[in-house]
C-alpha positions in Angstrom: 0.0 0.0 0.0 0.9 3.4 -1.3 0.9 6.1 1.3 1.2 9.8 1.2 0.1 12.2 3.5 0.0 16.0 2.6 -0.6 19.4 4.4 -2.2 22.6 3.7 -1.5 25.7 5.9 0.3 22.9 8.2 2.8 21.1 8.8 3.0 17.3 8.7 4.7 16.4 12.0 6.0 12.6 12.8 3.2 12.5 15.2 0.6 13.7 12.6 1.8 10.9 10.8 2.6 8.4 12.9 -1.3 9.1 14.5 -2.9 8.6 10.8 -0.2 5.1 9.8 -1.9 3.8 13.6 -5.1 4.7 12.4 -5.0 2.7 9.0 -3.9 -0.4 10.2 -7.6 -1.2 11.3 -8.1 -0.3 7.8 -6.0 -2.6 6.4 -7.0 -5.6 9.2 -10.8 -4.8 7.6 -9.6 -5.4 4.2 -6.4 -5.6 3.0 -6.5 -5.0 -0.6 -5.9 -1.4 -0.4 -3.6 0.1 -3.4 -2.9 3.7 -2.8 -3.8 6.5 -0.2 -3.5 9.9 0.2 -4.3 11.6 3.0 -4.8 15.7 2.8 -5.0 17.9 6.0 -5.8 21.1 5.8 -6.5 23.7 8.6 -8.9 26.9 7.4 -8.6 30.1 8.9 -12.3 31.5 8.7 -12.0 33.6 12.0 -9.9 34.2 14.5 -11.8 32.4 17.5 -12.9 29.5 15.2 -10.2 27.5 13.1 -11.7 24.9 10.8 -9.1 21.3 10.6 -10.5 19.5 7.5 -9.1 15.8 6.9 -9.7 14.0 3.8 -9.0 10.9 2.3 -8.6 9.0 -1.0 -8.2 5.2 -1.0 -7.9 3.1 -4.2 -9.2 -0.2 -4.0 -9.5 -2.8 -6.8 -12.1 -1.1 -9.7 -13.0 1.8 -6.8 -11.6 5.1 -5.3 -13.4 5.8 -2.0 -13.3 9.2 -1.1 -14.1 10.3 2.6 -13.9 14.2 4.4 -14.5 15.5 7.9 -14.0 18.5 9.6 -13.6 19.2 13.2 -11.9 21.9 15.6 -9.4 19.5 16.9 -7.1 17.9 13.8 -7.0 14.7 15.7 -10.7 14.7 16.0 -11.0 15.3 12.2 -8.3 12.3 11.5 -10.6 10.2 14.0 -14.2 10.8 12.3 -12.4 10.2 9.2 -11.4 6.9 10.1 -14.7 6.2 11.4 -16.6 6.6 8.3 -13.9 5.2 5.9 -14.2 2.1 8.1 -18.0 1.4 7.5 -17.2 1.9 3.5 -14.6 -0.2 3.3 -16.5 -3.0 5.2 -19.6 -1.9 3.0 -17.4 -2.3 0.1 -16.4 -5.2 1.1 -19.9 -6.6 1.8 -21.0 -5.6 -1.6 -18.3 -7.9 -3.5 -19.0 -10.5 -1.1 -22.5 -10.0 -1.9 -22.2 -9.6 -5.8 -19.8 -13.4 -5.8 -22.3 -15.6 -4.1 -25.2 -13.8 -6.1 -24.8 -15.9 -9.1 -24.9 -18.8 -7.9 -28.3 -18.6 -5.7 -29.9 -17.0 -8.6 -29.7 -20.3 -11.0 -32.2 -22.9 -11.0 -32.0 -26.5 -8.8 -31.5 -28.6 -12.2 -28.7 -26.0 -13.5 -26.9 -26.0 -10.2 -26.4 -29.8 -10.6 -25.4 -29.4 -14.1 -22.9 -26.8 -13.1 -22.0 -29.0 -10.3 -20.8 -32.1 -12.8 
């Protein structure tokens, strides 16, 4: 698996990265046939009592790019929503091609299933 993580209007610090490496590997125990991922944080200055840290994500899977945002006040509480919703697509995702291989077969008839069988 491919991994970059980028900043905008911060700096990426070994614990920023370190925190978001620890936070894919449940990712990867989920499903494991991950590609590439790029992680972007950004932090927007709207005023000066409110500061906006926005975390998103792009993971490429096998035929799919799942792409997941979140914004928070806290950049670790962004990188943890994130990881939170990416989690229930990937297992989605991998639900759905679960799903879609065993489809086949319940869909054909008693006598076919025998002939397929033989």
């Amino acid at each position: 698996m491919n991994l970059t993580i980028s900043g905008h209007h911060l700096e990426v610090t070994p614990a920023i990265r370190e925190y978001v490496q620890n936070k894919l590997e449940r990712i990867i125990r989920h499903f494991d046939q991950v590609i590439d991922t790029h992680v972007f944080l950004a932090v927007d200055n709207l005023t000066e009592k409110e500061k906006r840290q926005k975390a998103e994500i792009n993971v490429q899977v096998s035929g799919k790019t799942l792409h997941v945002a979140s914004v928070a006040q806290d950049l670790y509480a962004a990188i943890d929503m994130l990881m939170d919703k990416l989690d229930r697509q990937i297992l989605k995702h991998k639900q759905m091609l679960q799903d879609h291989t065993r489809a086949s077969i319940k869909r054909l008839d008693i006598g076919e299933q025998d002939a397929a069988a033989a």
